[in-house]
C-alpha positions as CSV (number, residue, x, y, z in Angstrom):
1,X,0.0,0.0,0.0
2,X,1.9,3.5,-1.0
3,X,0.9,6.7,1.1
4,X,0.9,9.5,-0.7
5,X,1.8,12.7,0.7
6,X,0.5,16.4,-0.2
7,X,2.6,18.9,-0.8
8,X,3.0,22.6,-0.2
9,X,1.6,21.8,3.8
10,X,1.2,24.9,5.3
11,X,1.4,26.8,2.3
12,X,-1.2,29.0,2.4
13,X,-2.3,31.7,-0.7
14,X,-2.7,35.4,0.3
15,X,-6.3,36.8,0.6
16,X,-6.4,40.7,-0.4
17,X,-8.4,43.4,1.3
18,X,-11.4,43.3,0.9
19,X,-14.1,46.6,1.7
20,X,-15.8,43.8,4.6
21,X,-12.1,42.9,6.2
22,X,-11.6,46.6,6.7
23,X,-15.1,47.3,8.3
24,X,-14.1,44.4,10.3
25,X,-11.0,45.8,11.3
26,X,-12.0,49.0,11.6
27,X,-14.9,47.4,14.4
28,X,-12.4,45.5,16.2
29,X,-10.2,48.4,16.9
30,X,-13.3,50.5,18.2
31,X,-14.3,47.5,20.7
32,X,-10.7,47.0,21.5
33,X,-9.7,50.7,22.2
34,X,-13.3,51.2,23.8
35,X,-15.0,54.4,22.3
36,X,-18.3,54.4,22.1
37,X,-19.8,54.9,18.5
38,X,-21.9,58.3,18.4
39,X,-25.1,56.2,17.8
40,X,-24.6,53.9,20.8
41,X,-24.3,57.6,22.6
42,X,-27.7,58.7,21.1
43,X,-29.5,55.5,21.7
44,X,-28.7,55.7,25.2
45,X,-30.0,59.3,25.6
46,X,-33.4,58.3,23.5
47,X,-34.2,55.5,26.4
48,X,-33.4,58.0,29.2
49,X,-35.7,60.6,27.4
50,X,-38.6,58.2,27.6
51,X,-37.8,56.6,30.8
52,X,-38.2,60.3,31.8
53,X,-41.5,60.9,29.9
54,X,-43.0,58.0,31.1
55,X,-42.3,59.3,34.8
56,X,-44.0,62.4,33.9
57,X,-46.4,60.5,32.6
58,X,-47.2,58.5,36.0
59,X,-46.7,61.2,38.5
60,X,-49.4,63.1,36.1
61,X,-51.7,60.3,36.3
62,X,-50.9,60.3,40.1
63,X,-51.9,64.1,40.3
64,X,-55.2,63.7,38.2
65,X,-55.9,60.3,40.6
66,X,-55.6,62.1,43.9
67,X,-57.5,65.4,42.7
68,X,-60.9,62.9,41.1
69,X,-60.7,60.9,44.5
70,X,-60.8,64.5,47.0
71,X,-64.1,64.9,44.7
72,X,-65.8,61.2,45.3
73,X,-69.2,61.2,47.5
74,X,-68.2,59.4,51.1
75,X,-69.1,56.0,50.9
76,X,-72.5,54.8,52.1
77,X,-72.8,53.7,55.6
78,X,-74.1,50.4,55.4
79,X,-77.7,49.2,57.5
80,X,-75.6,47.9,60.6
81,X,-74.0,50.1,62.8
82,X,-72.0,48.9,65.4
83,X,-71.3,51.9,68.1
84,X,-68.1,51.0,70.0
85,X,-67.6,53.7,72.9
């Protein structure tokens, strides 16, 4: 039985630059240096921005509450009465 052997092992043919190994690149170095892309920055200010309407929001709703229950007829006093003295 003859084994055969390949050869040029190792060998391996030059890729070029291509646009998508640059972006690639370019995206490593940003995670590895740690900036923050400007978009990242703006996403992060859109969520506070609504975490702050939607407090608004609440203590509104809180306000409005508190005002229509000061207005509501006392409840009924029901047939039984119990007088504790």
């Amino acid at each position: 039985m003859d084994v055969l052997y390949k050869e040029n092992v190792g060998k391996v043919t030059p890729t070029p630059i291509t646009p998508e190994m640059e972006r690639v690149k370019r995206n490593q170095e940003i995670i590895s240096s740690g900036k923050t892309p400007i978009l990242d920055i703006i996403i992060i200010i859109i969520i506070i921005i609504i975490i702050i309407i939607i407090i608004i929001i609440i203590i509104i709703i809180i306000i409005i509450w508190g005002s229509v229950a000061t207005k509501l007829p006392p409840p009924k006093k029901s047939g039984i009465s119990s007088n504790i003295d």
